[in-house]
Residue frames as qw, qx, qy, qz and C-alpha x, y, z in Angstrom:
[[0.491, 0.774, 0.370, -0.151, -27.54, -9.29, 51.20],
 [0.154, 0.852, -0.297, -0.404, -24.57, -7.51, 50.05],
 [0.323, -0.230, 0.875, 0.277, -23.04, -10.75, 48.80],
 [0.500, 0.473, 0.711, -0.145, -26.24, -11.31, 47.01],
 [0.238, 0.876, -0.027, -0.419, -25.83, -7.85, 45.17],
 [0.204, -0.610, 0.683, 0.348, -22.48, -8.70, 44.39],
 [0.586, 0.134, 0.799, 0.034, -23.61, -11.93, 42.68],
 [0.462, 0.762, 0.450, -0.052, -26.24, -10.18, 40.50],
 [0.124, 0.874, -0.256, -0.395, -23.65, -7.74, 39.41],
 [0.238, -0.476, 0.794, 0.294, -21.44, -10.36, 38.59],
 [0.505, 0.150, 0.845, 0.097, -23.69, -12.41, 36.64],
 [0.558, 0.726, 0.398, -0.049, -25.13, -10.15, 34.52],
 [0.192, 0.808, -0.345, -0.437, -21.72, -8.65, 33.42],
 [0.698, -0.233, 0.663, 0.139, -20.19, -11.96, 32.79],
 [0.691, 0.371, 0.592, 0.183, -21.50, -12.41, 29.32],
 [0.258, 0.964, -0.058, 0.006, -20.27, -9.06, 28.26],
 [0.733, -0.515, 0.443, 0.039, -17.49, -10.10, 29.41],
 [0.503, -0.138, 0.832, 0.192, -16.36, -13.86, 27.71],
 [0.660, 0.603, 0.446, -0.047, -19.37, -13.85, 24.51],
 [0.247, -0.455, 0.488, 0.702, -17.29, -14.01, 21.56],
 [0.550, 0.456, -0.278, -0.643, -17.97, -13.56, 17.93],
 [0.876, -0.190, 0.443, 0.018, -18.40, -17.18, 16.39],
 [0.211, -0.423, 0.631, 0.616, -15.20, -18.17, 14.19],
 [0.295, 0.530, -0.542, -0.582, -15.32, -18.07, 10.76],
 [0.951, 0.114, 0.241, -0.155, -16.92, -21.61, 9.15],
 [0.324, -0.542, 0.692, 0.350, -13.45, -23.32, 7.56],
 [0.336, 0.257, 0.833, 0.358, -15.70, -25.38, 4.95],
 [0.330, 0.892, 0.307, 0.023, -17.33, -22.18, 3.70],
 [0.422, -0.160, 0.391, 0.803, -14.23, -20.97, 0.93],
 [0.250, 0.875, 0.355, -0.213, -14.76, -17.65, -0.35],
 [0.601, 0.113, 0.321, 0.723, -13.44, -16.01, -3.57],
 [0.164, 0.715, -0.071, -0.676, -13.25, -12.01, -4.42],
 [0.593, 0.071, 0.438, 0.671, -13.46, -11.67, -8.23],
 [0.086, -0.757, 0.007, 0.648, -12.36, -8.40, -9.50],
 [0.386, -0.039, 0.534, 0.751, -11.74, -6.61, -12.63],
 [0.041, 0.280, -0.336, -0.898, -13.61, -5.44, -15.61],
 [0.719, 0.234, 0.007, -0.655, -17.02, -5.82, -17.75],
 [0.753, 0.096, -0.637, -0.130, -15.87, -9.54, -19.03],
 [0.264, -0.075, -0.941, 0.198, -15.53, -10.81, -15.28],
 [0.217, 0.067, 0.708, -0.669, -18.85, -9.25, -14.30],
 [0.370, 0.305, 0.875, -0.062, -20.32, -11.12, -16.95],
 [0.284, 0.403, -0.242, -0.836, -22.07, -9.88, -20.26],
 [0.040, -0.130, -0.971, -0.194, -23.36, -13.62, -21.57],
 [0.551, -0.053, -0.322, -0.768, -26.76, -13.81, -22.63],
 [0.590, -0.146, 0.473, -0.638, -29.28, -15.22, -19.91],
 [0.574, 0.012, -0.690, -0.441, -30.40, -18.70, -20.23],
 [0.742, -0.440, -0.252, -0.439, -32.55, -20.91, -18.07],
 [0.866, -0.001, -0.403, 0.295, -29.45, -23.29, -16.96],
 [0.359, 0.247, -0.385, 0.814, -27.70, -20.28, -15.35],
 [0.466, -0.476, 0.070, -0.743, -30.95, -19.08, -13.22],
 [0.890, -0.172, -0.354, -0.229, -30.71, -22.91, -11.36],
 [0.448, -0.738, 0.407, -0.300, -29.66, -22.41, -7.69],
 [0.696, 0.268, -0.646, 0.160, -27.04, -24.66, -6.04],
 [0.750, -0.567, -0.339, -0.022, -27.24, -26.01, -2.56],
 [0.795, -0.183, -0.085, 0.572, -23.41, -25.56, -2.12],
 [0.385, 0.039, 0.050, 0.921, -22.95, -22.05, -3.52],
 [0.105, -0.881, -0.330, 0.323, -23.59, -18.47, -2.56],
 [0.456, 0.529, 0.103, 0.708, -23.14, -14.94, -3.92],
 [0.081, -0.436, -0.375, 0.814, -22.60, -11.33, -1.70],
 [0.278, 0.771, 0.511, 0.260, -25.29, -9.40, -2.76],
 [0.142, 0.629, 0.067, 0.761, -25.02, -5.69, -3.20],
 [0.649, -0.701, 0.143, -0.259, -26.74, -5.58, 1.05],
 [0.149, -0.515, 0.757, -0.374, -23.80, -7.42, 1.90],
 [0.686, -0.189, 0.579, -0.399, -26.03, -10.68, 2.43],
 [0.145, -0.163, 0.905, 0.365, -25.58, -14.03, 1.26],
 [0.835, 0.371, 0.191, -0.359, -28.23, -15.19, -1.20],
 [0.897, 0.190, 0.400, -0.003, -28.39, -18.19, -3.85],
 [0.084, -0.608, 0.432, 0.661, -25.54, -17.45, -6.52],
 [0.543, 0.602, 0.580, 0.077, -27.72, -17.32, -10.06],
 [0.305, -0.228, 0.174, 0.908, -26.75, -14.94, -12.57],
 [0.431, 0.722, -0.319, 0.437, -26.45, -12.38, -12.96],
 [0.724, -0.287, -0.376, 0.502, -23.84, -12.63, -9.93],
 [0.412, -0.077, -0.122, 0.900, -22.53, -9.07, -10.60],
 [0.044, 0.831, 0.535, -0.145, -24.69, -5.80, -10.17],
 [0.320, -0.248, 0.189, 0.895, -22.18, -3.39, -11.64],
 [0.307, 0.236, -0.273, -0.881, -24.58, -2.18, -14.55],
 [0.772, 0.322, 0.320, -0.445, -28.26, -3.66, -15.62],
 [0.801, 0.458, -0.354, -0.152, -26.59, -5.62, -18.80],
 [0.053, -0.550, 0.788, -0.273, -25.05, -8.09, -16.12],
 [0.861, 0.034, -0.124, -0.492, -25.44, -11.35, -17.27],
 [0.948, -0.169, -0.025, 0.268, -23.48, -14.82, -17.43],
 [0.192, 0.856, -0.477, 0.051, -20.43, -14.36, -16.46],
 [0.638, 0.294, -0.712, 0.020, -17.58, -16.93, -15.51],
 [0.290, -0.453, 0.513, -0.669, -18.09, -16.42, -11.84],
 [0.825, -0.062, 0.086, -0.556, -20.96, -18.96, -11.59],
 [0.952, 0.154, -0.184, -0.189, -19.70, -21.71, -13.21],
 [0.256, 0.530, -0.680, 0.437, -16.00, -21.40, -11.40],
 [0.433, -0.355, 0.492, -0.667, -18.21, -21.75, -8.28],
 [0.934, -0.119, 0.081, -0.327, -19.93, -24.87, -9.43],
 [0.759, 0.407, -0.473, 0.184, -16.52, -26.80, -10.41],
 [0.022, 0.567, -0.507, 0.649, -15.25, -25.79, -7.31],
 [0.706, -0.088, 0.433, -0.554, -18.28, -27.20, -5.02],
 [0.920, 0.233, -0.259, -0.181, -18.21, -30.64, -7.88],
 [0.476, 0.474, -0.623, 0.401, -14.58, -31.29, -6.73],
 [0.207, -0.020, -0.869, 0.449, -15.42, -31.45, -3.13],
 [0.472, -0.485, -0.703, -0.219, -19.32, -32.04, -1.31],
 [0.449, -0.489, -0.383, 0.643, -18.15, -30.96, 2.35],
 [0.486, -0.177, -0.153, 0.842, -18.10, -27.66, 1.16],
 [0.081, 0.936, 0.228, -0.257, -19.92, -23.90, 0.73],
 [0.506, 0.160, 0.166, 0.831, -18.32, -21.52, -2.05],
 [0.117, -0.805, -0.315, 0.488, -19.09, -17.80, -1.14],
 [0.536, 0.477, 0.488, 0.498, -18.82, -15.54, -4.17],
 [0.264, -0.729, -0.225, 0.590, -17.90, -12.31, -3.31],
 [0.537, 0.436, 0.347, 0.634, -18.28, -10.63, -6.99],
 [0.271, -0.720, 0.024, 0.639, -16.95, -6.86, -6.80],
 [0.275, 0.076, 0.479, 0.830, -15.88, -6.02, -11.00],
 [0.107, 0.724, 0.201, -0.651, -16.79, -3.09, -12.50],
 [0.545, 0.633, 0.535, 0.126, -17.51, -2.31, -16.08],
 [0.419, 0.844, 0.098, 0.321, -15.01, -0.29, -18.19],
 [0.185, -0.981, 0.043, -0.034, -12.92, 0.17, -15.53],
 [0.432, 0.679, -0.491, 0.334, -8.62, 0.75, -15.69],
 [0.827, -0.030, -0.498, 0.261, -6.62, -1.03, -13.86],
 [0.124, 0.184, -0.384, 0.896, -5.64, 2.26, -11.22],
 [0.346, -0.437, 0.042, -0.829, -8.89, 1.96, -9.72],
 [0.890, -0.212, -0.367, 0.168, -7.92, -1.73, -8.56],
 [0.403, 0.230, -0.625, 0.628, -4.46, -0.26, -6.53],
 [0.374, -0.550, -0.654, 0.360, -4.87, 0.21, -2.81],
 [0.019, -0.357, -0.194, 0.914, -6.15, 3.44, -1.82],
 [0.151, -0.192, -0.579, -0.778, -8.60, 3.57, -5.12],
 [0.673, -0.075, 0.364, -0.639, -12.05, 3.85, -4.25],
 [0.970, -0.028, -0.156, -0.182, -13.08, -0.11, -6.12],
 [0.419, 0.516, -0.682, 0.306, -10.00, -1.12, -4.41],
 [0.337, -0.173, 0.524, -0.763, -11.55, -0.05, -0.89],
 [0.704, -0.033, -0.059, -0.707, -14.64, -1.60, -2.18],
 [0.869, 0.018, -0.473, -0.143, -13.92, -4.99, -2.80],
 [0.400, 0.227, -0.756, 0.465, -11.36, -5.19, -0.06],
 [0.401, -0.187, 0.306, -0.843, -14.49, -3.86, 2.50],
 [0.748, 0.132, -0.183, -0.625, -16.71, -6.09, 0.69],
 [0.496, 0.166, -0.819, 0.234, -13.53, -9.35, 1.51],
 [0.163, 0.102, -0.806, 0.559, -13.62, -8.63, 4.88],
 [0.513, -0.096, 0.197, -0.830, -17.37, -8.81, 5.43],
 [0.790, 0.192, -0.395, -0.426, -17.53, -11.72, 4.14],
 [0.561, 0.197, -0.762, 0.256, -14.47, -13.46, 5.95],
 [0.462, -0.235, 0.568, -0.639, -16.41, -12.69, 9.15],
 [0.891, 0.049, 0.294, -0.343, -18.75, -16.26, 8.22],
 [0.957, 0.286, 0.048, -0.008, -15.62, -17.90, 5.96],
 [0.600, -0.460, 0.354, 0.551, -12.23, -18.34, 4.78],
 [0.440, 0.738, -0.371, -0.351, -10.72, -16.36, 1.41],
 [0.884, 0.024, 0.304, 0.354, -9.31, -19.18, -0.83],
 [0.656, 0.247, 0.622, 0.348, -9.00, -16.92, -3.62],
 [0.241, 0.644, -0.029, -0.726, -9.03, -14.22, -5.79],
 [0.485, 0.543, 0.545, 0.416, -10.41, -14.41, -9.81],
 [0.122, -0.691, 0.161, 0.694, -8.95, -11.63, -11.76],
 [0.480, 0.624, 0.593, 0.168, -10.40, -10.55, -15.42],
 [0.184, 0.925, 0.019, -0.333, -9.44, -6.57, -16.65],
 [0.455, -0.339, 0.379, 0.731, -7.05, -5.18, -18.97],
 [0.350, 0.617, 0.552, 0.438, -9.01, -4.04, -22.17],
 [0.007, 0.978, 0.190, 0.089, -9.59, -0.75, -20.92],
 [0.383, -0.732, 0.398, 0.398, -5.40, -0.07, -20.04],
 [0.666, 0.193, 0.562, 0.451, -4.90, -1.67, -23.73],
 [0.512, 0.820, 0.203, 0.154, -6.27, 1.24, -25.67],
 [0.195, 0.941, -0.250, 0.120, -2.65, 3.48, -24.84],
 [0.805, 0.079, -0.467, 0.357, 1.00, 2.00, -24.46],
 [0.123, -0.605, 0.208, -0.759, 1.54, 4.30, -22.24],
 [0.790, -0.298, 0.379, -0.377, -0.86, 2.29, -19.39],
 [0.954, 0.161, -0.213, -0.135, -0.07, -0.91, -21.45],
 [0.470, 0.599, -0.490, 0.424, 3.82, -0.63, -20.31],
 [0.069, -0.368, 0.699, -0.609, 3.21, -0.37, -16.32],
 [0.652, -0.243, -0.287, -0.659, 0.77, -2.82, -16.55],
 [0.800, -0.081, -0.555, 0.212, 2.39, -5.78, -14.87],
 [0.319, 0.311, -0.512, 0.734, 3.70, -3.24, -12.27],
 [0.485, -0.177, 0.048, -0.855, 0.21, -2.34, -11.29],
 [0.850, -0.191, -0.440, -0.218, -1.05, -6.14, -11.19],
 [0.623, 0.042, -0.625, 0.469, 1.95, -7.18, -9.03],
 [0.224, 0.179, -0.578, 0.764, 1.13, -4.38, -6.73],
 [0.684, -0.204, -0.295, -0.636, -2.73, -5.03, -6.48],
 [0.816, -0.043, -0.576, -0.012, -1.90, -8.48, -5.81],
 [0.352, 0.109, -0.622, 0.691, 0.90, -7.87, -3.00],
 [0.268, -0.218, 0.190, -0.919, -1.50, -5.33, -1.54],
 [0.799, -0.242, -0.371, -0.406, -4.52, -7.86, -1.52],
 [0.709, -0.068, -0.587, 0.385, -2.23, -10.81, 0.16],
 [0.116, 0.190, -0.417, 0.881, -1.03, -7.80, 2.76],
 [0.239, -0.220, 0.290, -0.900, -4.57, -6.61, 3.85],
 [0.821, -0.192, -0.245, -0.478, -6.53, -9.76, 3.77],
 [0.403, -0.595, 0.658, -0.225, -3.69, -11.12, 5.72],
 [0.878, 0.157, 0.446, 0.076, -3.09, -14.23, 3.31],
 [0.257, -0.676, 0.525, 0.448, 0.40, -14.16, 2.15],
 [0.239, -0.161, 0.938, 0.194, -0.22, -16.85, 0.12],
 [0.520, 0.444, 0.397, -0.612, -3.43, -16.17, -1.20],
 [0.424, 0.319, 0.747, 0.400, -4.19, -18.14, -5.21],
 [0.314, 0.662, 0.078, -0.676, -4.65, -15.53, -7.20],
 [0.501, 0.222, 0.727, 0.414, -5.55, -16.58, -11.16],
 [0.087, 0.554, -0.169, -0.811, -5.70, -14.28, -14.36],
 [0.678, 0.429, 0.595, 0.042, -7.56, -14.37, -17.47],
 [0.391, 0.122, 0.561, 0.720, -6.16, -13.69, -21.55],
 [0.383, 0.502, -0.010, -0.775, -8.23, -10.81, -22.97],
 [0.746, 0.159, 0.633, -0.131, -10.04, -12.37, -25.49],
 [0.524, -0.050, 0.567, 0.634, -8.23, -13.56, -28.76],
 [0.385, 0.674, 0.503, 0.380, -10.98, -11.49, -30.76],
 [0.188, -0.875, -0.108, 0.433, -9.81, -8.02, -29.23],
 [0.586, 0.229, 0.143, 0.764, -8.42, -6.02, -31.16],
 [0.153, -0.938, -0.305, -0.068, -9.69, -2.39, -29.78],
 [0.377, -0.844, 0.212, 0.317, -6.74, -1.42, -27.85],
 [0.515, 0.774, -0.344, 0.134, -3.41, -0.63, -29.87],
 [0.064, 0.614, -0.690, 0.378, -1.56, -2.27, -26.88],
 [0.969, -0.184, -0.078, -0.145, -3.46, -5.86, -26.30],
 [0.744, 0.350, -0.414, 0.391, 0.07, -7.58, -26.72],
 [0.082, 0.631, -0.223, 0.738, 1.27, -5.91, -24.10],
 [0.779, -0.272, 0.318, -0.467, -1.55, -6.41, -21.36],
 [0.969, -0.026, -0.156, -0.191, -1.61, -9.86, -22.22],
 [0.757, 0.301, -0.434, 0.385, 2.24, -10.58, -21.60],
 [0.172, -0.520, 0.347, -0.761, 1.88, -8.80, -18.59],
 [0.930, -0.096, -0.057, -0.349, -1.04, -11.66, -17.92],
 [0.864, 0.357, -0.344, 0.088, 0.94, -14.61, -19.33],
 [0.476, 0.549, -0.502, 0.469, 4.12, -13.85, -17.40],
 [0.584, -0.645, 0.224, -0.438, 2.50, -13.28, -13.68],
 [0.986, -0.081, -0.125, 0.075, 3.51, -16.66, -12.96],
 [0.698, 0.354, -0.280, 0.556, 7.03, -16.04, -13.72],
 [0.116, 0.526, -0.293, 0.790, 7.11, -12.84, -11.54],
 [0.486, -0.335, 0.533, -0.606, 4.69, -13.92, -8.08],
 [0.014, -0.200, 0.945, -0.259, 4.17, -17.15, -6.43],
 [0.159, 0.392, 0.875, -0.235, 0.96, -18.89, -6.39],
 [0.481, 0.543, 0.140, -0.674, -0.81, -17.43, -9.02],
 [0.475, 0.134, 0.814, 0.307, -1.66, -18.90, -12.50],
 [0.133, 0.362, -0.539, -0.748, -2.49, -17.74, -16.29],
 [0.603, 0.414, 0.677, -0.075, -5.79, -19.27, -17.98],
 [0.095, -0.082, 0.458, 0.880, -5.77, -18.60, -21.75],
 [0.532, 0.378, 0.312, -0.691, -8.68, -17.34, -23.29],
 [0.097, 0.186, -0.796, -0.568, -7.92, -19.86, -26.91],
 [0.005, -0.251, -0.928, -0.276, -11.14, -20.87, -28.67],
 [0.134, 0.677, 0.663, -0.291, -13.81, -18.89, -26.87],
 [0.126, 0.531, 0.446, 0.709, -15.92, -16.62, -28.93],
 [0.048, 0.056, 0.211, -0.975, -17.34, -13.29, -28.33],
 [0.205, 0.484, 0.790, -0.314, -21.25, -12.41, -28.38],
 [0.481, 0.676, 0.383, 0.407, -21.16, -10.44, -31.73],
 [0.023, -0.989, 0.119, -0.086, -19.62, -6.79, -30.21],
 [0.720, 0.290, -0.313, 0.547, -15.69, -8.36, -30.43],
 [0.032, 0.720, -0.357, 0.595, -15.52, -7.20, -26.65],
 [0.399, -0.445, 0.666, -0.447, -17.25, -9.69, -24.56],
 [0.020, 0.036, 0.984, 0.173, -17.19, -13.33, -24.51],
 [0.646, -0.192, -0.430, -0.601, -20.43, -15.14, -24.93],
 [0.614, -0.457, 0.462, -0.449, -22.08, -17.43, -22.08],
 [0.960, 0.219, -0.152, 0.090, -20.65, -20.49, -23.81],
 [0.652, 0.461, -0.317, 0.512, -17.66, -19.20, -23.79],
 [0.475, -0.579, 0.308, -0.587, -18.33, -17.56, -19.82],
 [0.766, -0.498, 0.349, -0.210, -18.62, -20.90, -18.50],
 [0.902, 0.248, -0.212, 0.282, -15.72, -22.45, -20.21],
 [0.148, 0.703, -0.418, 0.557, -13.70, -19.71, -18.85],
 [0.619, -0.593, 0.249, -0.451, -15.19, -20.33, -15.35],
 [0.987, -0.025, -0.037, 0.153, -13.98, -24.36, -15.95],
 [0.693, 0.393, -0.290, 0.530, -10.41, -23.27, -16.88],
 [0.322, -0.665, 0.327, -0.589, -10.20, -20.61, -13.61],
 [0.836, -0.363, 0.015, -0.411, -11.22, -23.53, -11.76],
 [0.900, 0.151, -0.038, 0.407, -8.87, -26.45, -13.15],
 [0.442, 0.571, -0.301, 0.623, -6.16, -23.31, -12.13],
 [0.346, -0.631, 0.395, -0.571, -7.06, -22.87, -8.69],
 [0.959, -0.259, 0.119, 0.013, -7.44, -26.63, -7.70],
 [0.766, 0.445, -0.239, 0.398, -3.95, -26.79, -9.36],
 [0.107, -0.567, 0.437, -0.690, -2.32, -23.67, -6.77],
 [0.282, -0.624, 0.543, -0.485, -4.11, -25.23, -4.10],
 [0.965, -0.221, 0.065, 0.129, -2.74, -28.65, -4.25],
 [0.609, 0.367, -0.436, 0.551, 0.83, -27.30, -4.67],
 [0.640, -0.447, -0.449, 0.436, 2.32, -26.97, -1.30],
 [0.072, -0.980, 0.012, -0.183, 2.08, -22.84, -0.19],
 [0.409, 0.477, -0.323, 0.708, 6.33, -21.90, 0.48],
 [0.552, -0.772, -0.266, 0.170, 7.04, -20.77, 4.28]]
């Protein structure tokens, strides 16, 4: 009988034991996009953008995956199209096999210092990555802000220092050296800040200064009549060009 005991002890620890978590899905690619009130989407609502895709998903505000319709972003009640959506469907048109996981985190109005590590929407989205990469893989990151670090040269001057060290910091704690990270032009109608120029060459130049990352201009798209945020024409063109920049990064071969 004592061998019998033994048995039952042993079988019922076993699965405490060996039961692991199951891995990550490898055909479910998931993108963080961060920044300001133009990536979390100000475009006026139309029927086409409320029309669910099989292939793509958004985090909701619980953390849970649901259908990815916009609005995508939940930063403030006037969160409407933004470019998020339509990055996600180019993305999922290019290849069938796959799930795109939308992991939208931007914040409305806010300065680039509240993206560095340690910030609190720094914490947030990076919390908000790694919940997510429990069911997928990060391809990506979509990056939209600078209007609000334009209005003094002062921010407008260490701006590129502050992107580069976002960026490094991301790659570091999501543990993807190599992570595609892609930037968008403030839009040609700004003029608000006294130090656009600036930001934007800060944009423009990333390329030059980190590896795998990529510059989308913002030429042709219009605003939605308050010269601050595109329109939802001009939202899902953006989302196309984002797109046509990340398939680009990842078909170039990632450096070892």
């Amino acid at each position: 009988m004592r061998w019998f005991a033994l048995l039952l002890v042993l079988v019922w620890a076993w699965p405490l034991g060996v039961v692991e978590a199951a891995a990550p899905d490898a055909s479910f690619h998931l993108y963080l996009l961060i920044g300001q009130s133009n990536m979390a989407g100000r475009g006026n609502l139309e029927d086409q953008d409320k029309q669910p895709h099989p292939q793509i998903l958004t985090l909701t505000k619980a953390n849970t995956w649901a259908p990815a319709v916009d609005p995508i972003h939940f930063d403030k009640p006037i969160a409407g199209v933004s470019l998020g959506r339509t990055f996600g469907l180019e993305m999922a048109k290019a290849d069938g096999k796959i799930r795109i996981g939308l992991i939208p985190c931007a914040v409305g109005g806010t300065p680039i210092g509240r993206w560095q590590k340690g910030a609190d929407l720094y914490e947030v989205a990076l919390k908000r990555a790694r919940v997510a990469m429990k069911e997928g893989v990060i391809k990506g990151v979509l990056w939209h802000q600078g209007e609000n670090d334009s209005g003094k040269a002062e921010t407008a001057k260490i701006y590129a220092k502050q992107l580069d060290a976002m960026i490094a910091a991301l790659r570091q704690d999501l543990a993807a050296p190599q992570l595609p990270v892609i930037v968008g032009e403030l839009g040609e109608f700004y003029r608000e800040g006294a130090s656009v120029a600036l930001v934007n060459d800060a944009l423009r130049a990333l390329p030059e200064r980190m590896a795998r990352t990529a510059f989308v201009p913002s030429k042709g798209l219009g605003h939605k009549g308050d010269e601050v945020h595109f329109d939802a024409p001009a939202y899902r063109e953006f989302g196309r060009r984002y797109a046509e920049a990340m398939q680009k990064l990842q078909a170039t071969p990632a450096k070892k």
